[in-house]
Backbone as ProteinMPNN parsed JSONL, in Angstrom:
{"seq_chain_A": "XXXXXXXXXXXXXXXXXXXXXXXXXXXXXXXXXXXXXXXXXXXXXXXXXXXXXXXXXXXXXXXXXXXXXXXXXXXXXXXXXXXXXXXXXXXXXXXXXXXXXXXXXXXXXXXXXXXXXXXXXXXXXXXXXXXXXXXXXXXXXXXXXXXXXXXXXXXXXXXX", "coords_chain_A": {"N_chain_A": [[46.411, -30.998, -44.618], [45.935, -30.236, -46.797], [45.995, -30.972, -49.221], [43.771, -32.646, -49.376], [41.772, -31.309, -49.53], [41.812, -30.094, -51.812], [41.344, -32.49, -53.629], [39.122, -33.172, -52.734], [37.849, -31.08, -53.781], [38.233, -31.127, -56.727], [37.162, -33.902, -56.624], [34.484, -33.359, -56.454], [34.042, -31.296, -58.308], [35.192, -31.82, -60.543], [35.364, -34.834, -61.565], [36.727, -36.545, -63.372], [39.1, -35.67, -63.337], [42.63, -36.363, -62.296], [44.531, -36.288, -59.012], [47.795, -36.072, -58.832], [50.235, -38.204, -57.138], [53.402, -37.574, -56.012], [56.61, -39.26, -55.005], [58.951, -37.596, -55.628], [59.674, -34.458, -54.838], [58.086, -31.878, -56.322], [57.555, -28.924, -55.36], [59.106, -27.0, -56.846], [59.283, -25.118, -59.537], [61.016, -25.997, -61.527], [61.505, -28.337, -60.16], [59.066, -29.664, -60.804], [58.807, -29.821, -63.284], [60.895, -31.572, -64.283], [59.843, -34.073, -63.131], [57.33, -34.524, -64.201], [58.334, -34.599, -66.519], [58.332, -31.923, -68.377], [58.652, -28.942, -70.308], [59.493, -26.649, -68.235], [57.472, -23.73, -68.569], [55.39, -25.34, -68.873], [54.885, -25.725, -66.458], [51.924, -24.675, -64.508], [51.848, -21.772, -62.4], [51.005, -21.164, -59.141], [50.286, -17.585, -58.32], [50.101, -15.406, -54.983], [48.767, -12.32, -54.519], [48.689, -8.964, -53.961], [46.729, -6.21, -54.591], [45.878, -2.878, -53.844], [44.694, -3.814, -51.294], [43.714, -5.684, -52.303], [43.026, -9.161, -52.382], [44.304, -11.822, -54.49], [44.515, -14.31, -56.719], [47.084, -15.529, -59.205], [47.622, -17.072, -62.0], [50.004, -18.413, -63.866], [52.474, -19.045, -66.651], [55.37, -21.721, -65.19], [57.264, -20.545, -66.202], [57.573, -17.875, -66.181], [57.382, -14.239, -65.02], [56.092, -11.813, -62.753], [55.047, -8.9, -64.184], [55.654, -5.121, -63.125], [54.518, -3.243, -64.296], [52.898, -4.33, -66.573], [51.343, -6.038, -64.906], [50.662, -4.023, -63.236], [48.913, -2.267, -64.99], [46.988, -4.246, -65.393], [45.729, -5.055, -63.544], [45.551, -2.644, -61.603], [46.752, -1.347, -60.114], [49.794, -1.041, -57.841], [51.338, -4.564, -57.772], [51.141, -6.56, -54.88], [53.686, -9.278, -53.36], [52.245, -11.769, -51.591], [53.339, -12.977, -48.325], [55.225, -16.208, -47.363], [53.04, -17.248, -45.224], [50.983, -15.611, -44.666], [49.87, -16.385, -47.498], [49.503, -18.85, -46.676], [47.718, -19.059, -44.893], [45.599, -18.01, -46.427], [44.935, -19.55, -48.48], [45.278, -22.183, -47.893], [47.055, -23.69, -48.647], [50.566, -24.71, -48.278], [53.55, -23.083, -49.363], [54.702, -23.666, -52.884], [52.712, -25.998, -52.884], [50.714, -24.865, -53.867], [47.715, -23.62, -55.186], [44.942, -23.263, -57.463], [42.456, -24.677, -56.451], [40.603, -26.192, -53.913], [40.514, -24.062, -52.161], [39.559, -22.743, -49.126], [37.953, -20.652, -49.166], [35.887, -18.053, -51.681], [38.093, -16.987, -54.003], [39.051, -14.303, -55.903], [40.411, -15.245, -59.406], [42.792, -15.375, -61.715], [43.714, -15.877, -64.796], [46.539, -16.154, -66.485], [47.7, -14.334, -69.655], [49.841, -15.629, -71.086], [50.222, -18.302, -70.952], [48.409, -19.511, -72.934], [50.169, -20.765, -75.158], [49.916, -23.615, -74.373], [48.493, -25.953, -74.562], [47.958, -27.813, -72.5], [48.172, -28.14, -68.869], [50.297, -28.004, -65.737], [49.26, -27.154, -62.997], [50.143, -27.324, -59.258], [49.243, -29.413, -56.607], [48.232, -28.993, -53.858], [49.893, -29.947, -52.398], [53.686, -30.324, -51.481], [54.025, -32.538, -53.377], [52.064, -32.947, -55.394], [50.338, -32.624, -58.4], [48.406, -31.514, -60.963], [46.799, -32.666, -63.627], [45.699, -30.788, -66.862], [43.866, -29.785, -69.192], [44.309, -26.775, -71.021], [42.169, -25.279, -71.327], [40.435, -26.486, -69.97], [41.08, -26.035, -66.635], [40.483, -23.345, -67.109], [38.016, -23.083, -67.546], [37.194, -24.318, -64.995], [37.862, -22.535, -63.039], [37.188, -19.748, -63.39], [37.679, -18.338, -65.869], [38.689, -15.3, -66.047], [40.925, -13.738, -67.875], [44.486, -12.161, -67.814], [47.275, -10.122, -68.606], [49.902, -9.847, -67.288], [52.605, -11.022, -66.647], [55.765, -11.497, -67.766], [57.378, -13.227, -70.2], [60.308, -15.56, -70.605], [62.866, -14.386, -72.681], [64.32, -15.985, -75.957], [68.137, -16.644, -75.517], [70.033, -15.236, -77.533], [72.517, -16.665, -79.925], [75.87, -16.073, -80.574]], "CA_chain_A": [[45.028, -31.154, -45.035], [45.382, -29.363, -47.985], [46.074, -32.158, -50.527], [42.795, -33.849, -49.0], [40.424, -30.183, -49.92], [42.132, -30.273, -53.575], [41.13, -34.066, -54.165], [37.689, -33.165, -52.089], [36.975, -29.791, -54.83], [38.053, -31.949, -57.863], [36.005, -34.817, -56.884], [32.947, -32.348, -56.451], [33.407, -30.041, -59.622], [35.489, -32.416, -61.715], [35.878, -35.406, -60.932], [37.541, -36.934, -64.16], [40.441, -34.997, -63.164], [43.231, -37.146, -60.919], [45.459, -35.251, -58.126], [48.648, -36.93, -58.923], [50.908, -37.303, -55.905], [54.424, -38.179, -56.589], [57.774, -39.649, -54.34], [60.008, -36.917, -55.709], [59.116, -32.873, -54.874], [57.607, -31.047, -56.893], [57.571, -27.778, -54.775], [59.642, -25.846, -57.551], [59.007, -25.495, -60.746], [62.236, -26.832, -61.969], [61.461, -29.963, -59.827], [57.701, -30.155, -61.545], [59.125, -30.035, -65.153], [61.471, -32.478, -64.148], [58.79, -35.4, -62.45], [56.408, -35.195, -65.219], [58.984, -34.664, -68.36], [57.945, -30.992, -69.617], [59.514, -27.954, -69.764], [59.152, -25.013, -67.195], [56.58, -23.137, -68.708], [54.119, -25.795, -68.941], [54.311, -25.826, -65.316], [51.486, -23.826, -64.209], [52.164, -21.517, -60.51], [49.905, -20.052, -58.714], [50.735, -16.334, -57.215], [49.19, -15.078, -54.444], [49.018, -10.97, -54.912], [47.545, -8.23, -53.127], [47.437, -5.105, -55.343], [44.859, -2.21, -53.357], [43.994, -4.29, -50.612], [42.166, -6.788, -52.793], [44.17, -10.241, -52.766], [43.713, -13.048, -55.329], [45.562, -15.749, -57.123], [47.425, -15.247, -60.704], [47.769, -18.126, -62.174], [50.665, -18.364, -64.925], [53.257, -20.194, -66.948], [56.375, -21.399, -64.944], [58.675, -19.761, -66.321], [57.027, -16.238, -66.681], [57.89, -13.201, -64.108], [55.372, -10.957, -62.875], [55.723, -7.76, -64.541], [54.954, -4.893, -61.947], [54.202, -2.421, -65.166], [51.572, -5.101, -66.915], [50.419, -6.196, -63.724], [49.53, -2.327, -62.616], [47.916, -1.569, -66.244], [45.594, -5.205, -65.413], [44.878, -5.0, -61.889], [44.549, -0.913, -61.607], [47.547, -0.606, -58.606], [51.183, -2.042, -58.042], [51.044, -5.738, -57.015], [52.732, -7.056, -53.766], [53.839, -11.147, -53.1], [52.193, -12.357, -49.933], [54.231, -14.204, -48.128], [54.264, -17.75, -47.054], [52.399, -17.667, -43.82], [49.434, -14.852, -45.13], [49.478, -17.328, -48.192], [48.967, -20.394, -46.516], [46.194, -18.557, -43.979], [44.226, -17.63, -47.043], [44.768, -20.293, -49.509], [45.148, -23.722, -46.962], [48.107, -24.277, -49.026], [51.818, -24.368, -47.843], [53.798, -22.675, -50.437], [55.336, -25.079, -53.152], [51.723, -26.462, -53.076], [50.034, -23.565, -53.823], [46.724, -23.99, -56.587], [43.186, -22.984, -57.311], [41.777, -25.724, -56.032], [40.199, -26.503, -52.883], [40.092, -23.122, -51.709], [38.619, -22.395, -48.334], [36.313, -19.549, -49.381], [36.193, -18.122, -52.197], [38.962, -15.846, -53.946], [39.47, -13.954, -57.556], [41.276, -16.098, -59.746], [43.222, -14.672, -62.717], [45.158, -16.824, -65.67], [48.129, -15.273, -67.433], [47.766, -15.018, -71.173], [51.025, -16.656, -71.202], [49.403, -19.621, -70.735], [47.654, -19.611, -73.884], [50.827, -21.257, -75.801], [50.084, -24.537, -74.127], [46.651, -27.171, -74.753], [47.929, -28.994, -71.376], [49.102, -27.597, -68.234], [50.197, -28.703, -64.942], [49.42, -26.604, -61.854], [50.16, -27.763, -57.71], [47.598, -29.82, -55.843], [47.699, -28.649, -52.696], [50.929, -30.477, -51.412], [54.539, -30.334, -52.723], [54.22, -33.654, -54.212], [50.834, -33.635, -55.454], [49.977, -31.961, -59.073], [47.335, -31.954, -61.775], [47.542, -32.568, -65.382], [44.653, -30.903, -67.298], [43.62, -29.178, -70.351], [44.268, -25.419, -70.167], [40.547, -24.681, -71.194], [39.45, -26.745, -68.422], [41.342, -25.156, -65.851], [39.891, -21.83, -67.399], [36.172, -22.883, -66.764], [37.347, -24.422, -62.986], [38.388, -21.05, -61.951], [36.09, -18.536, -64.053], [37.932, -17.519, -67.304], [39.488, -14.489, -66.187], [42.395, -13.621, -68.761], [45.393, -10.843, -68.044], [48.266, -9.869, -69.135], [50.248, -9.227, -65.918], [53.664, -11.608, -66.553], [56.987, -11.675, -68.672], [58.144, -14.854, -70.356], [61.389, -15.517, -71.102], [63.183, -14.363, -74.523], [65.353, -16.812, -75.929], [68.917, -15.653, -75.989], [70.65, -15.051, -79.052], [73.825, -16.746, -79.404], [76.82, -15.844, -82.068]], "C_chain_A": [[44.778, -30.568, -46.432], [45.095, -29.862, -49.429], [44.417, -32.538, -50.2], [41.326, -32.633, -49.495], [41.151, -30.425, -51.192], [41.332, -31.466, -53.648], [39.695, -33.143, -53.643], [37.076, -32.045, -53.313], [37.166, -30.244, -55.784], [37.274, -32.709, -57.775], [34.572, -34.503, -56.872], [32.627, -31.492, -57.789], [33.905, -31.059, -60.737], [36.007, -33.871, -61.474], [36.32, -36.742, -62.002], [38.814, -36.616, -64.009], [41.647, -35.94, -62.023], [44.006, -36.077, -60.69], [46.579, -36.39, -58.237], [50.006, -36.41, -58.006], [52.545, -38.365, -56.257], [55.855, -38.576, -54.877], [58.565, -38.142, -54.083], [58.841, -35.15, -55.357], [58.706, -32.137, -55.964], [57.038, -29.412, -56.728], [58.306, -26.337, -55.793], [58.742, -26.16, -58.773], [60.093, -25.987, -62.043], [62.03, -28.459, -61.701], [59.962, -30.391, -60.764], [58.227, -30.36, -62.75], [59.555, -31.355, -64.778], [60.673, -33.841, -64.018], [57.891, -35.575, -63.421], [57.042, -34.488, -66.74], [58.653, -33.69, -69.125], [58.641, -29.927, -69.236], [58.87, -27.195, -68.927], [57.847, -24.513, -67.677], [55.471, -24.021, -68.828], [53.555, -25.89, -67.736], [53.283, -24.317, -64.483], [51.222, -23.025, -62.856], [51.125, -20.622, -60.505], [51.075, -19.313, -57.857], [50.006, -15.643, -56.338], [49.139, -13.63, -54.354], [48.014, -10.17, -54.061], [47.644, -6.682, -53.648], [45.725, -4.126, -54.551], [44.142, -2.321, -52.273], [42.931, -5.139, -50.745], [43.313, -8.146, -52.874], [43.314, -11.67, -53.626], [44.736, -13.744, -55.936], [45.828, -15.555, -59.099], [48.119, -16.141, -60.809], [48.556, -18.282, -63.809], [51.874, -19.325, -65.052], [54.177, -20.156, -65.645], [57.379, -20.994, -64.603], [58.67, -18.273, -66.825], [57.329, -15.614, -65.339], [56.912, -12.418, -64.027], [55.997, -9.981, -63.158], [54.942, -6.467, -64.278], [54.432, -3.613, -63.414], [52.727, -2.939, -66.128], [50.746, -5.378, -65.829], [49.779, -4.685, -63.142], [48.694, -2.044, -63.662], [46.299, -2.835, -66.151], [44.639, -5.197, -64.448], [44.93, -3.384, -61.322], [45.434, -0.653, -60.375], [48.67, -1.519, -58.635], [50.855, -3.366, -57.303], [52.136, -6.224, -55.994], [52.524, -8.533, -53.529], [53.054, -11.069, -52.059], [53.154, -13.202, -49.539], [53.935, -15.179, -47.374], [53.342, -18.167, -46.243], [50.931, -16.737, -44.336], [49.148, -16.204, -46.467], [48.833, -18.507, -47.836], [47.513, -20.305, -45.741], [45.142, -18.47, -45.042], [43.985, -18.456, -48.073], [44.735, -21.677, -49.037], [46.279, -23.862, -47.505], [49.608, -23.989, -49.125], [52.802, -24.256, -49.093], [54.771, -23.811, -51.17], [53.846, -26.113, -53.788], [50.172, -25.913, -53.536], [48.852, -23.88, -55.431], [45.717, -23.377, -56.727], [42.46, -23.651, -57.104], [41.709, -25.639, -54.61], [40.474, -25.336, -51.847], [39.489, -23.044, -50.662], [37.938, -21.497, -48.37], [37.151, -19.293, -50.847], [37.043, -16.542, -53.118], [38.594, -15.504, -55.844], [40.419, -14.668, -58.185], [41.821, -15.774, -61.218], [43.797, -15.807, -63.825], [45.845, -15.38, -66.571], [47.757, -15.813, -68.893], [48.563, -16.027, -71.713], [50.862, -17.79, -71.439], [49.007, -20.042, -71.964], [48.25, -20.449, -75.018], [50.327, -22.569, -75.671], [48.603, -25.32, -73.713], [47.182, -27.839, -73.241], [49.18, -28.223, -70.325], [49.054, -28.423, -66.494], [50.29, -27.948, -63.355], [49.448, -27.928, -60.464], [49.127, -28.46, -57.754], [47.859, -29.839, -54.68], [48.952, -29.195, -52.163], [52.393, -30.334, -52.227], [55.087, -31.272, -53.408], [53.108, -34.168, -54.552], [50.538, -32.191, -56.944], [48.467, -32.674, -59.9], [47.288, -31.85, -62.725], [46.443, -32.35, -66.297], [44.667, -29.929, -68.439], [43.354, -27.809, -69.821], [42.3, -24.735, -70.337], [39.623, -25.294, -69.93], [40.205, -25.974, -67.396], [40.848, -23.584, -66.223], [38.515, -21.769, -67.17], [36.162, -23.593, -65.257], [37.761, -22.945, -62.779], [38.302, -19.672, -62.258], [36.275, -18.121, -64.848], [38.538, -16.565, -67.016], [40.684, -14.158, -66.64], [42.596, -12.382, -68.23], [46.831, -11.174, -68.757], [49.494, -9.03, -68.234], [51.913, -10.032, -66.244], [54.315, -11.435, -67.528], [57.27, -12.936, -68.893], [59.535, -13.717, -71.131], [61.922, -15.083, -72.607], [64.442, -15.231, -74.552], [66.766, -15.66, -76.174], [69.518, -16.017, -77.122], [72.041, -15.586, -79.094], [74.604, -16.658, -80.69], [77.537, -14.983, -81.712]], "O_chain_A": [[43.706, -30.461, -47.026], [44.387, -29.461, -50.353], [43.845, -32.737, -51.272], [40.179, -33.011, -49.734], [40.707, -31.497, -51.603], [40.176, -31.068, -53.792], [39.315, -32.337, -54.492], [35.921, -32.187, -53.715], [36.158, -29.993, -56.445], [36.394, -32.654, -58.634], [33.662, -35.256, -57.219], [31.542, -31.118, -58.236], [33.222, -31.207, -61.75], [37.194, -33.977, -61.164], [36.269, -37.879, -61.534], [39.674, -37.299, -64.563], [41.263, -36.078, -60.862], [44.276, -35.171, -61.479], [46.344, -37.516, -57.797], [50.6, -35.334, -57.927], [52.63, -39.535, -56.631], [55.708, -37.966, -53.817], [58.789, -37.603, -52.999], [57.659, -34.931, -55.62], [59.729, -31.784, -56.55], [56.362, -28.791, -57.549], [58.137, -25.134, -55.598], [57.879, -27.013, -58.975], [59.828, -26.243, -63.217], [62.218, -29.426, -62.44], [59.927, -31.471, -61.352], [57.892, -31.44, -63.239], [58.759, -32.288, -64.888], [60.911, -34.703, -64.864], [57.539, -36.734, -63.637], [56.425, -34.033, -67.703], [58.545, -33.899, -70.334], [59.186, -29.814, -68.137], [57.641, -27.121, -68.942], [56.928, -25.006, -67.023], [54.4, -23.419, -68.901], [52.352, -26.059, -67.533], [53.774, -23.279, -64.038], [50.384, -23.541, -62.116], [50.591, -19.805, -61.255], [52.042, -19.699, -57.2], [49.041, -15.11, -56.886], [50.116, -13.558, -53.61], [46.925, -10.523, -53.609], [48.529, -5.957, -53.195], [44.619, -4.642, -54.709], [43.239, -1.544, -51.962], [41.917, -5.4, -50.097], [44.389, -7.988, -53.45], [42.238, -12.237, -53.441], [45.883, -13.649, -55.5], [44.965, -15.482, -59.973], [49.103, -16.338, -60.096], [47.86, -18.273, -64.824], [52.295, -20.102, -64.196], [54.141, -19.155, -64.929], [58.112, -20.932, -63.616], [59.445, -17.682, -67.577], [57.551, -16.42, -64.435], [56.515, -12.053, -65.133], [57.148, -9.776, -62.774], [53.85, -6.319, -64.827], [53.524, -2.993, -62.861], [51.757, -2.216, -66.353], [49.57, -5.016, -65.782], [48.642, -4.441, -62.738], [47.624, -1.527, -63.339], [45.148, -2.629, -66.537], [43.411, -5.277, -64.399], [44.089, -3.121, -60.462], [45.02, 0.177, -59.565], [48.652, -2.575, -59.267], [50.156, -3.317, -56.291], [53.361, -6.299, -56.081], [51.394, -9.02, -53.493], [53.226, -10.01, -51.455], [53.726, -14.028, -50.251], [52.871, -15.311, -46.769], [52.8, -19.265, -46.374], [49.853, -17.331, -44.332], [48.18, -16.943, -46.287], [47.91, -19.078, -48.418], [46.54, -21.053, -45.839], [43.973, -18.76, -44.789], [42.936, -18.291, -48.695], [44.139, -22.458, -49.78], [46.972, -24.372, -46.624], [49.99, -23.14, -49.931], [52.898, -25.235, -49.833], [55.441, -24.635, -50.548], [53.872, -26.776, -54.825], [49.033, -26.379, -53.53], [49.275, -24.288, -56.513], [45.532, -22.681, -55.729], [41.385, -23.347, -57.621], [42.626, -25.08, -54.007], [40.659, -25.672, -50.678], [38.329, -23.325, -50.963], [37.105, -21.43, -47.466], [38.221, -19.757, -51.239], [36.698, -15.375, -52.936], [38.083, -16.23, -56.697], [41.448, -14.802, -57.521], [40.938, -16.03, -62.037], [44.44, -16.706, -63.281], [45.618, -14.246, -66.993], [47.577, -16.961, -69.3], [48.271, -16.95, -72.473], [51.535, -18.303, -72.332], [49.318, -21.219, -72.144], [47.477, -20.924, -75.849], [50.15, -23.066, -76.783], [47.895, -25.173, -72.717], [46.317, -28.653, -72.917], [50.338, -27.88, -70.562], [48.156, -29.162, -66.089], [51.261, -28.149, -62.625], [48.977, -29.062, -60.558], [48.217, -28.366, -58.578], [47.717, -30.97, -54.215], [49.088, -28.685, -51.05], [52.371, -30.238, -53.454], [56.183, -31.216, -53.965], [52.804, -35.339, -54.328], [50.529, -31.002, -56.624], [47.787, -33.677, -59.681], [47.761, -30.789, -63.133], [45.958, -33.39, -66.744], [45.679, -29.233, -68.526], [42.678, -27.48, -68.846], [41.584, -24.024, -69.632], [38.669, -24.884, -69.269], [39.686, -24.859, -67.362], [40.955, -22.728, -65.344], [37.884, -20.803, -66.743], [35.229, -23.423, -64.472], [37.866, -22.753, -61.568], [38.916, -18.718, -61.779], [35.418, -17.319, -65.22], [39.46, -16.55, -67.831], [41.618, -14.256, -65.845], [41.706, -11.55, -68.051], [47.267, -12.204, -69.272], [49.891, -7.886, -68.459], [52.697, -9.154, -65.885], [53.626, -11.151, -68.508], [57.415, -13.749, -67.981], [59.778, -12.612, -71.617], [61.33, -15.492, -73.606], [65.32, -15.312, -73.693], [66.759, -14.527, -76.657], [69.447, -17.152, -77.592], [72.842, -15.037, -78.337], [74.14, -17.076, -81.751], [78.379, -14.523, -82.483]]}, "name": "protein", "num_of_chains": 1, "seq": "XXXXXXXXXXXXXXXXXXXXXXXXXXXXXXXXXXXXXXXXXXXXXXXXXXXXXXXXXXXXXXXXXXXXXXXXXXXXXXXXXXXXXXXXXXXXXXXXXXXXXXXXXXXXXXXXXXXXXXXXXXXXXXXXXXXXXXXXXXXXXXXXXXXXXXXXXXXXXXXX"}
């Protein structure tokens, strides 16, 4: 059901936006680059986190790493994963499919500065063959603006 509340909260808040549902998986983020032709980091994951007994959704590149030293200086306590079964209870969505969309109540919703490299990003829609391809400023006024600085991207390596 969870693909069917994504499509149902886009077609209510935005409903220029399509939920694009594909053949091939898109449950990683290796397989998402892959299905719509971009690299890793454009693919945007949601994390589901629970740092104090407060849990909410951090929403960053890819191919970025939470980093438990930024993430304690943003969110004010060390952050822990949920895992797949508390995730799917509090978000409807089975991990792989994981988004800010179609939410059954409603949660804190974070973006990763990280993010900020890229005019067009492509978070989950609710299933693991169902994404969404939208402008990162719109996804920043769907899900309230909140900027941190909680993840690691990659450094290229040096080779010689």
């Amino acid at each position: 059901m969870s693909l069917e509340t994504v499509k149902a909260d886009l077609a209510a808040r935005a409903p220029d936006l399509i939920v694009m549902v594909t053949d091939d998986s898109t449950a990683t983020v290796e397989l998402a680059a892959q299905v719509h032709g971009v690299e890793p980091g454009q693919i945007a994951k949601t994390l589901c986190i629970r740092v104090n007994g407060e849990v909410f959704l951090l929403v960053t590149r890819g191919d970025a790493r939470l980093d438990n030293g930024r993430a304690k200086a943003a969110f004010g306590g060390r952050p822990r994963m949920l895992g797949a079964e508390e995730v799917e209870e509090l978000t409807s969505h089975k991990v792989g499919g994981v988004c800010p969309f179609g939410l059954p109540g409603p949660m804190t919703i974070y973006l990763d500065e990280s993010l900020k490299i890229y005019d067009e990003v492509i978070p989950a829609g609710g299933s693991t063959h169902a994404s969404v391809r939208l402008k990162l400023e719109r996804l920043a006024e769907l899900v309230g603006g909140k900027w941190v600085s909680a993840c690691q991207v990659p450094t290229a390596e040096v080779v010689g």
